[in-house]
N, C-alpha and C positions, 0 to 999 in steps of 0.2 A: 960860749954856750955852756953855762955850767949849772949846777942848781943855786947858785947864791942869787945869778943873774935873773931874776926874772919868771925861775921856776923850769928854766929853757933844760932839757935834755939833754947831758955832754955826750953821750952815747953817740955812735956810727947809725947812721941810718941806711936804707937799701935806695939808691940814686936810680938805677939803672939794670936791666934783667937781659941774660940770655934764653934762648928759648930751643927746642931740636923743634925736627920736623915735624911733629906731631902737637906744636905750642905747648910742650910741657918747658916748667921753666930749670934751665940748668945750671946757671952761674951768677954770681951775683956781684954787681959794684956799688961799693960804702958811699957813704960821705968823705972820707977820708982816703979815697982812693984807690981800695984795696980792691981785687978781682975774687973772689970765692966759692970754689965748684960747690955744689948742691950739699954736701955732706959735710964740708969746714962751715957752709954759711949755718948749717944743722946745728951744730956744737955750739957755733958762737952765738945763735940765737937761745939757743934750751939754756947755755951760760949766764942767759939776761947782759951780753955784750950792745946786742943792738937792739937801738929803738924802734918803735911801731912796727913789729912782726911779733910772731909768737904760731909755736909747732901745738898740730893737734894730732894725734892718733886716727889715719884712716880705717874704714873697713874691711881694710887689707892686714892691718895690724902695724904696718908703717907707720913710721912720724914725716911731717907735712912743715911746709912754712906757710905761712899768711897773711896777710897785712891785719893788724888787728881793726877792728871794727871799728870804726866812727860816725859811719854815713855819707862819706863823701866817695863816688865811687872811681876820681879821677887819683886817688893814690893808690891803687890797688896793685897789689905786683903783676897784674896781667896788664896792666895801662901805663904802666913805665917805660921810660925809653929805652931802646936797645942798643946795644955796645957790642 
């Protein structure tokens, strides 16, 4: 998966979400296998590391992660599976 291939995305993408008791989500696993609490997956998204997420600035004044917008609502980081 690279961009020569096909246009495909080499980047990590987010497989899989932890959640606390309240369904906020707290940790995250790559494509690539990696586990990342809330605040490394932070970095590594705002870095432009991983594909289809992207942080926005809540009304809190905090940054957020998201799944970016497509229109399909079965990849959303709330409908991923849990690890």
């Amino acid at each position: 998966m690279n961009d020569f291939n096909g246009g495909q995305d080499a980047r990590e993408h987010i497989v899989a979400v932890q959640k606390d008791g309240d369904g906020d989500l707290t940790a995250f696993k790559t494509s690539g296998g990696r586990v990342l609490d809330y605040s490394t997956a932070l970095q590594e998204v705002q870095a432009g590391h991983i594909a289809g997420v992207n942080t926005f600035k809540g009304k809190d004044g905090e940054f957020y992660i998201r799944g970016d917008a497509d229109g399909d609502p079965t990849n959303n980081l709330d409908q991923l599976p849990l690890f």
